[in-house]
N, C-alpha and C positions, 0 to 999 in steps of 0.2 A: 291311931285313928284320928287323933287330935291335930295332929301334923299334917297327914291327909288330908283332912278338911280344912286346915289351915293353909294350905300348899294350892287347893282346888279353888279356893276363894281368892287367894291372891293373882293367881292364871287367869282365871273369870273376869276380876277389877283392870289386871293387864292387856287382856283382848279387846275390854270395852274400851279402855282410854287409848290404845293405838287406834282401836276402829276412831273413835272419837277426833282424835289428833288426825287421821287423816280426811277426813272429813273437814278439818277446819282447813286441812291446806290447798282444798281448791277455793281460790282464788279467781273473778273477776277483775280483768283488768282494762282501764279504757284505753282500745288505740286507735278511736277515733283519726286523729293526727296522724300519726305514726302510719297509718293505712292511706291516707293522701284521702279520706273522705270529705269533701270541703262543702257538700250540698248543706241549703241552707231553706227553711221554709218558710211561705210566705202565705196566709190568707189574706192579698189581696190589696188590704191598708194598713194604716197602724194602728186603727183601733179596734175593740174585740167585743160586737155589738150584733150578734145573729148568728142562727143556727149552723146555715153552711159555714163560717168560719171558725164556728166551735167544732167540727166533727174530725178536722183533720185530714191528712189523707195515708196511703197507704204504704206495705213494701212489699216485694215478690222478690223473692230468692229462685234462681232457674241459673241450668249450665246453656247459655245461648248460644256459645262455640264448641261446644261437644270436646272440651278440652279437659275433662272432669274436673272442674275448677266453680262452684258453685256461683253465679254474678248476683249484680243485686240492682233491682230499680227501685230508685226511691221516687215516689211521686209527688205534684208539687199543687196547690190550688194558685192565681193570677188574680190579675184587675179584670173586674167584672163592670160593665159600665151600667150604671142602676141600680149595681149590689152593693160595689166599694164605694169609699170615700174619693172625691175625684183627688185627692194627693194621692191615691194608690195607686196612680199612672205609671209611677216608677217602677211600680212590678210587673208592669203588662207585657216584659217582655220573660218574665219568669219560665220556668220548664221542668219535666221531669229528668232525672240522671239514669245513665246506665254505666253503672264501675263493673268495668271489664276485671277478673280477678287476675293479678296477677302472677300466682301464686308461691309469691316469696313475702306475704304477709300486707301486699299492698294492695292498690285499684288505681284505676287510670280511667277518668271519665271519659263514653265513649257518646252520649246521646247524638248529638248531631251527625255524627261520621257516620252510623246504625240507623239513624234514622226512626229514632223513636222518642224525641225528645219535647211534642206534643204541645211547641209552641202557643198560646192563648188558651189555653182549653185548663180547666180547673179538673183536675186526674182523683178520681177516689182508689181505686184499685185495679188489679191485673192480676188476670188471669193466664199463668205459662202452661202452653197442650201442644203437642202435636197433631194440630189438625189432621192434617195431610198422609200422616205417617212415612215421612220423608228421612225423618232420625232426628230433624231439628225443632227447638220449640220454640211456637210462636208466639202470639202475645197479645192477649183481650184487653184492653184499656178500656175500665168504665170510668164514666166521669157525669157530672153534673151537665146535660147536655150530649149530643150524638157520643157514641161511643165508637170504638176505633180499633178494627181489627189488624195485627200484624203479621203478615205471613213472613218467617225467616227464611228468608234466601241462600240462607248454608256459607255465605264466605263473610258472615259479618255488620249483613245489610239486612232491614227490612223493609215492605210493601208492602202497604194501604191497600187491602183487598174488603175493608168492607161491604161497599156497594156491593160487589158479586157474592157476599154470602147473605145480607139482608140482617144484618147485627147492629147496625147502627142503634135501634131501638126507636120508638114512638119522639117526635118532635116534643110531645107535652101527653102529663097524666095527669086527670084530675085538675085540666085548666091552667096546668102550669109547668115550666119546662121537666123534663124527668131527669130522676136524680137518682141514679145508680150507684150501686154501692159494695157489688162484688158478683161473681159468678162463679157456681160448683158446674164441673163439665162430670159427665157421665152418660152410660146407655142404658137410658129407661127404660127404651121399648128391646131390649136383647136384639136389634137388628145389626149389630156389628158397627154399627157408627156412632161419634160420640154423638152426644146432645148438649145443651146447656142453659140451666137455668139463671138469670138475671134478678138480682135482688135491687128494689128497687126500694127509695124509702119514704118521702113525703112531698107533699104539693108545697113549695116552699114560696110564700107570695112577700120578695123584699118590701111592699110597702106598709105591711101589717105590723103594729106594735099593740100591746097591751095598753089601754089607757088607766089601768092600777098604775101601773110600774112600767112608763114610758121610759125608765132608761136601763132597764132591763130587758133580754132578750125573751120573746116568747117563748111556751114551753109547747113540745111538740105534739104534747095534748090539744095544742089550741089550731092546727094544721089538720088538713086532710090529708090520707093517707095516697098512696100508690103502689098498682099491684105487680109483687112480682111476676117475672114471666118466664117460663118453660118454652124452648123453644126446639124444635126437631129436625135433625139434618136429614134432608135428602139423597137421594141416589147421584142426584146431579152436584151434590156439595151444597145445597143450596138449606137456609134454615127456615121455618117456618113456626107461625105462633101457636103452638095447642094448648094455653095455660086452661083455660075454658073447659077444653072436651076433655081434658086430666083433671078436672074437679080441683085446681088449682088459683083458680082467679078471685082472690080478695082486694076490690079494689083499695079501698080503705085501712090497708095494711101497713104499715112502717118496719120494713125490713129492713135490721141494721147487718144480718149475718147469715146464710146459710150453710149449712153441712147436710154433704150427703154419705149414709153411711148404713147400713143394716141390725138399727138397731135391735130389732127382736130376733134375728137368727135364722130366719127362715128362709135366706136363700135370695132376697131380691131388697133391692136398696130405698131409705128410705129416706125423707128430708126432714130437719129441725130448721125451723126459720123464726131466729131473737128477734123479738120486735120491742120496738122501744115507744115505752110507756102504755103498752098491751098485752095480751096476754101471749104466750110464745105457741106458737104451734109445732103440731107433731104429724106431717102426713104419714101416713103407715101406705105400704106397698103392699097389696093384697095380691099377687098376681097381676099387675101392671095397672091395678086400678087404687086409686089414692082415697083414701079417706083423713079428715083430719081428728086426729085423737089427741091432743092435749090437755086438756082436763083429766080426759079418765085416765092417760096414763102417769099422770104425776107430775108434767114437767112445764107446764102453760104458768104456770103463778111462785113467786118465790117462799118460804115458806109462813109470813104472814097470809098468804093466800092474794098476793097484790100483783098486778104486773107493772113492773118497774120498767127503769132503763136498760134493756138488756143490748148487751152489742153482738155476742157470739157465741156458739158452743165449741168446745176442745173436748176432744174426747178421749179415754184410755181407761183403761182396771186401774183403780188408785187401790183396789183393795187384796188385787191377787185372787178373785173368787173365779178369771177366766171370762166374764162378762164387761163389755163397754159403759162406762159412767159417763156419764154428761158434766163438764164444768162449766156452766153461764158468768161470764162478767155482766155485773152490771154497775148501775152509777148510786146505789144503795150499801148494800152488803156481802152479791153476788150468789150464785146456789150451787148446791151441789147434790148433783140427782146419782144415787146408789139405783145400779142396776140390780132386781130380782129376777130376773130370767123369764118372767111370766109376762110379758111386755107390757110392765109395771117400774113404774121409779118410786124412791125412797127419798124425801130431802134429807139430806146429813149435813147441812151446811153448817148451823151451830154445834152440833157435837162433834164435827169432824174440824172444827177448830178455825175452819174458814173464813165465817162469819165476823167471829171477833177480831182477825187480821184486816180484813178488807172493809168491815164497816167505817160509814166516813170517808174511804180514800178516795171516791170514784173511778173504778178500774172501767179501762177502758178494752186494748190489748193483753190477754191474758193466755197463757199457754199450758198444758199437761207436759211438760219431757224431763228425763234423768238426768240432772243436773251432775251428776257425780257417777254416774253408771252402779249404782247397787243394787240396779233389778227393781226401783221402786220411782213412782212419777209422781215429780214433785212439781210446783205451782211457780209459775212468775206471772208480775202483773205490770203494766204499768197504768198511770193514775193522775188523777187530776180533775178537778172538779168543771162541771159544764156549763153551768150561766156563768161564772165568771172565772177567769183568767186565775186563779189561784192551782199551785202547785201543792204537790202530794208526793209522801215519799214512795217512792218503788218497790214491790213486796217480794221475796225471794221466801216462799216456803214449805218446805222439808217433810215430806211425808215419811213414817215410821215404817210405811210396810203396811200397815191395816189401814187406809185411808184416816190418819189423824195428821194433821198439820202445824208444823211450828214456823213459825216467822225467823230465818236466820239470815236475812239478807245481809244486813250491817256486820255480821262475821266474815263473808265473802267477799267483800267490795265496797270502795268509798261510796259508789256509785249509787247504791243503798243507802245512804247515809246523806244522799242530796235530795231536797224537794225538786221536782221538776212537772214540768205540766205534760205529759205524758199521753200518746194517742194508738199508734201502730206498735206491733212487735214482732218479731219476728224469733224464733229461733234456727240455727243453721251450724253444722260444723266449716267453715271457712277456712280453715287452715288443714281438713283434712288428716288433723291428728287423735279425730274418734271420740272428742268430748265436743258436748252443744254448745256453741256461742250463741250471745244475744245480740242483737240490734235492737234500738228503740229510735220511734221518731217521736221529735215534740211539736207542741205547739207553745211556747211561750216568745220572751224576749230574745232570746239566743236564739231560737229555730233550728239548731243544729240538731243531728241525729247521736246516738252514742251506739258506739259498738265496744261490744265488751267479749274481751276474748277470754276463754276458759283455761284457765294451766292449772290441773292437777288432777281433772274430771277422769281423764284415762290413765290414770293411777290403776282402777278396776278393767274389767276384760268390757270387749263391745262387741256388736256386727253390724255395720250397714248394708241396709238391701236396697237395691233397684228392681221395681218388678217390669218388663214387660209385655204385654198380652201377643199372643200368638200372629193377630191380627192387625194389632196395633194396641194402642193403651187403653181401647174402650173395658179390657176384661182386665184390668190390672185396678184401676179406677176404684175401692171400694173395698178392694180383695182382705179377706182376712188371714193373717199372720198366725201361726201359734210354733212358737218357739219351746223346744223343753232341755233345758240344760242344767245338772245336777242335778237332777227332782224336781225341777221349779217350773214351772209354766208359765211362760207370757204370751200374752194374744196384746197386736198390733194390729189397726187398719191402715189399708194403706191410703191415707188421705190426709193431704198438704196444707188444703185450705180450711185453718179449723182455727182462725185468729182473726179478731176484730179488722178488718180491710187490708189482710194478710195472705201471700201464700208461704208456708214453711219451704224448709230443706225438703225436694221430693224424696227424700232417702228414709226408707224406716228404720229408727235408728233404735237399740234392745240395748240397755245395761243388764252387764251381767253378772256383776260383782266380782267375786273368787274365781267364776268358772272359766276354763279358757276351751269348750268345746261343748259345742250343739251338738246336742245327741239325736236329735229329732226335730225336723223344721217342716210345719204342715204347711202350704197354703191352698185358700178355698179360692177361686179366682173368682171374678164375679158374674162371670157363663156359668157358674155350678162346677166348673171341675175342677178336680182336687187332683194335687201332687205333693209329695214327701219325700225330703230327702233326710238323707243321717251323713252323720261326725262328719259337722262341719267346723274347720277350726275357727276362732274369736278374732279378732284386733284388726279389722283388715272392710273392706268396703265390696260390695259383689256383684252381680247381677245378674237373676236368674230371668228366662224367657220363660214363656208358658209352650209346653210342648217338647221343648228343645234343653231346658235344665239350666245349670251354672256355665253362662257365657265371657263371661271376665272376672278377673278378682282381683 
C-alpha cells in the first residue's frame, strides 16, 4: 500500500511538472522584422502634449482577398494644423498600412495600390463587414473627423462610397469636430440588414489647457463629452440616424469602446459602452427597446465604486460556469465583472488576481483568448501611462481554470520583459498554425508595432470557426457558440470587436487541451435559430453557414 501510494504521488508530481514544462514552452517570439512590418506611428509632432495624441490609434485584422490569409491595417494619426506643433509638418504626409499577408510568414505593404491608405486624416479605428454581402469585406475608418467608408472591389481595390451611405458622421459634436473612436456592426432591428453603431468620445477643444498644470495635458473630466450614434440601414443601402428614438442618445458621453453582445441570454443583443472617466454603461435589449442598466447590474463603476478610465470590454467564461464575463481595461487597476446568470455581475477583479497585476500599468488594449489552447482564457494587456509618455511593462496572465490569474508574461517572451508605451492589440493566428499571435502598437519614441508570433500554443488540440448567416453576416454577428468536448463545455461569441480601437481575428478560436474531437457543437445564431452538429474532428479551421452546415475546412 506504501508503494502504491508512493508510485501515485510520484505519477501526480510527473503529470504536473510535464503539464508545467510545457506550458513554459510556449514562447513569444518578436518577428516584427522578419515579417517586413516596417509601419511606424506618428501623432503628429514630436512632442506629447494633449489628449488626441495620447490615445493612439488602432488595428483590424480582416482577410481582404479572400485568400484565407488573415491582413492587417495598422492605422496612423498626422499633422493637424492647429493641433500639432508646426515642425510636425513632416508628418503631414503620414498614412495608414494595409500588409497584404503573404502567407509564408511575411507582409507586403499594400495601402496605396488598395486604395486605403487615408492620406491627412488622423485614423482611430476600423471596422471590416460585408456590407453588401458580396463575399468581400469592406472597411469602416473612424477617425477624428469625417469618417470613410470602403467598399472592396473584390480584385484588390477599394472605393470611397461614403457619401451614398450617409456614414461620414456629423461635422462637429458638442461644438467641436467629432471624434470617433470605433464601430460594432449588427441587426438591431432583426430586419436582415446590418446596422452600426458609432462610438464616439469627446468634444476635444486644442486651445484649452489647465491653468494649475499648464504643461500638463488636460484630463478628460475637464471636456465635454459626444454622443455615440446608432445608425440604421435602409432598403435602399442607405443609413440613417435613430440613436434618439432607441433611447440611445447621451450627448455627454466619452465612449472609449463598444461591444455588442447578449449578455443576459435572452435571445436579442445588447450593448456595453467604456467610458472614460464615467461611469460605463449597460444598454439591455428588451425586445428591440434599449434601457440603460449599469448600475443595477454591476458593471458601470470599478470595484471602489469609481468610474475610471475605461477603454473596452473583452468578453468570454474565464471561469467555465458556461456564462459571458466582462473584462474592462482601464488606466487604474481594471475590472473584472463575473457573470451570475441573473443579468447580474460580480466584481472579481481583486480576488481573481487582476487587480494586483494591472494596478499601476495603465492598460490600455487588453484581450480574453487561450494563449496556450488548454480550454481556459487567459488575459494580455498592453500599458502605459496617459498624461505622460512613460512606459509600462506588458502583462501576459494565465488563468487556472476558475477565473484566477497569474502574471507569467516574462516566462514567455522578452517582449514581456520590456517597458513599452503601449495602445492597440490585437490578437490573430497569422500563420494559420492554430495558436493566437499578438500584435501591439505603440505610442512612444520608436513608434514601431511588435508582433509576436506563438510557437508552442498548438502543442494542445484547437478548432477555428467562421460563421456565416444564411443571409449574410447580420445573423452570425453575436451568434453564440457552445462547444462540448471531453465533458467540458465552452461557450464563445462570435464577436471580433471586443479590444481597445481593435478588431480581432473574425475566427472563433476554442482551446481544447487533450481533446482531439468535438462531440457536440451548438450554435444560437442571432435570428434565434439554432443548429448542432456532432464529432467534429480538432486542429483544422472551418466554416459553417447558417442553413447549409460545414462549407469548408
Amino acid at each position: 500500500m506504501k508503494l502504491t501510494g508512493f508510485l501515485c504521488l510520484f505519477l501526480l508530481i510527473r503529470v504536473t511538472s510535464e503539464s508545467a514544462a510545457q506550458k513554459n514552452n510556449v514562447t513569444f517570439t518578436d518577428v516584427t522584422k522578419k515579417a517586413g512590418i516596417t509601419f511606424k506611428y506618428t501623432y503628429g509632432d514630436d512632442t506629447y502634449k494633449n489628449i488626441l495624441e495620447s490615445s493612439g490609434s488602432g488595428i483590424t485584422i480582416f482577410d481582404y482577398n479572400n485568400d484565407g490569409l488573415m491582413d492587417l491595417y495598422l492605422m496612423n494619426g498626422t499633422y493637424l494644423e492647429g493641433i500639432s506643433d508646426p515642425e510636425g509638418k513632416v508628418y503631414e504626409n503620414s498614412h495608414n498600412d494595409l500588409y497584404r499577408n503573404n502567407g509564408n510568414g511575411t507582409f507586403t505593404e499594400v495601402s496605396k495600390a488598395a486604395g486605403v491608405d487615408c492620406r491627412h486624416t488622423w485614423s482611430m479605428a476600423a471596422g471590416a463587414i460585408d456590407l453588401d454581402n458580396d463575399g468581400y469585406q469592406d472597411l469602416y475608418v473612424l477617425n477624428y473627423g469625417p469618417n470613410v467608408f470602403y467598399h472592396n472591389n473584390g480584385n484588390g481595390t477599394f472605393t470611397d462610397i461614403t457619401s451614398s451611405l450617409g456614414l461620414s458622421g456629423p461635422d462637429t459634436l458638442n461644438g467641436f469636430t467629432k471624434w470617433s473612436i470605433g464601430v460594432s456592426f449588427w441587426d438591431y432591428n432583426h430586419d436582415g440588414r446590418l446596422d452600426a453603431m458609432v462610438g464616439n468620445f469627446l468634444a476635444f477643444n486644442p486651445a484649452y489647457f489647465t491653468p494649475a498644470s499648464p504643461n500638463m495635458m488636460p484630463s478628460p473630466t475637464e471636456y465635454r463629452g459626444q454622443a455615440s450614434m446608432l445608425y440604421e440601414q435602409q432598403a435602399d443601402g442607405k443609413f440613417i440616424d435613430v440613436t434618439r428614438k432607441n433611447n440611445l442618445y447621451y450627448p455627454d458621453s466619452k465612449c472609449m469602446g463598444l461591444t455588442v453582445f447578449d449578455y443576459d441570454d435572452d435571445g436579442d443583443l445588447d450593448i456595453f459602452q467604456a467610458n472614460d472617466h464615467q461611469l460605463n454603461f449597460l444598454f439591455r435589449n428588451d425586445n428591440g427597446i434599449y434601457k440603460e442598466v449599469g448600475v443595477q447590474s454591476g458593471v458601470a463603476a470599478n470595484s471602489h465604486g469609481e468610474g475610471t478610465g475605461s477603454m473596452h470590454a473583452s468578453i468570454g467564461d474565464v471561469d467555465g460556469d458556461g456564462l459571458i464575463d466582462i473584462l474592462v481595461s482601464d488606466l487604474d487597476y481594471g475590472a473584472l465583472y463575473r457573470n451570475l446568470g441573473n443579468g447580474l455581475f460580480e466584481d472579481i477583479t481583486e480576488e481573481s488576481g487582476v487587480a494586483a497585476a494591472m494596478a499601476g500599468k495603465g492598460s490600455w488594449g487588453a484581450q480574453l483568448f487561450d494563449y496556450d489552447n488548454d480550454g481556459n482564457l487567459d488575459i494580455v494587456a498592453a500599458n502605459g501611462t496617459a498624461e505622460e509618455l512613460v512606459p509600462q511593462y506588458p502583462l501576459l496572465l494565465e488563468n487556472d481554470g476558475t477565473g484566477h490569474f497569474k502574471n507569467v508574461g516574462k516566462e514567455h517572451g522578452s517582449y514581456f520583459s520590456t517597458k513599452r508605451s503601449g495602445r492597440a492589440l490585437a490578437v490573430w493566428d497569422f500563420d494559420n498554425d492554430g495558436d493566437l499571435d499578438i500584435i501591439v502598437s505603440h505610442l512612444d519614441k520608436q513608434g514601431t508595432p511588435v508582433l509576436l508570433r506563438n510557437d508552442g500554443g498548438n502543442k494542445n488540440h484547437w478548432l477555428g470557426l467562421t460563421l456565416k448567416g444564411k443571409d449574410g453576416p447580420a445573423a452570425a454577428i453575436g451568434a453564440k457558440v457552445t462547444l462540448t468536448a471531453g465533458g467540458k463545455k465552452h461557450v464563445m461569441i462570435n464577436q471580433w470587436a471586443t479590444s481597445y480601437l481593435t478588431n480581432n481575428d473574425p475566427r472563433v478560436h476554442f482551446g481544447l487541451g487533450k481533446e482531439k474531437m468535438i462531440d457536440i457543437l451548438e450554435i444560437r445564431w442571432s435570428d434565434r435559430k439554432k443548429e448542432v452538429y456532432n464529432k467534429i474532428a480538432s486542429d483544422r479551421y472551418i466554416t459553417i453557414k447558417e442553413g447549409t452546415g460545414i462549407v469548408s475546412k
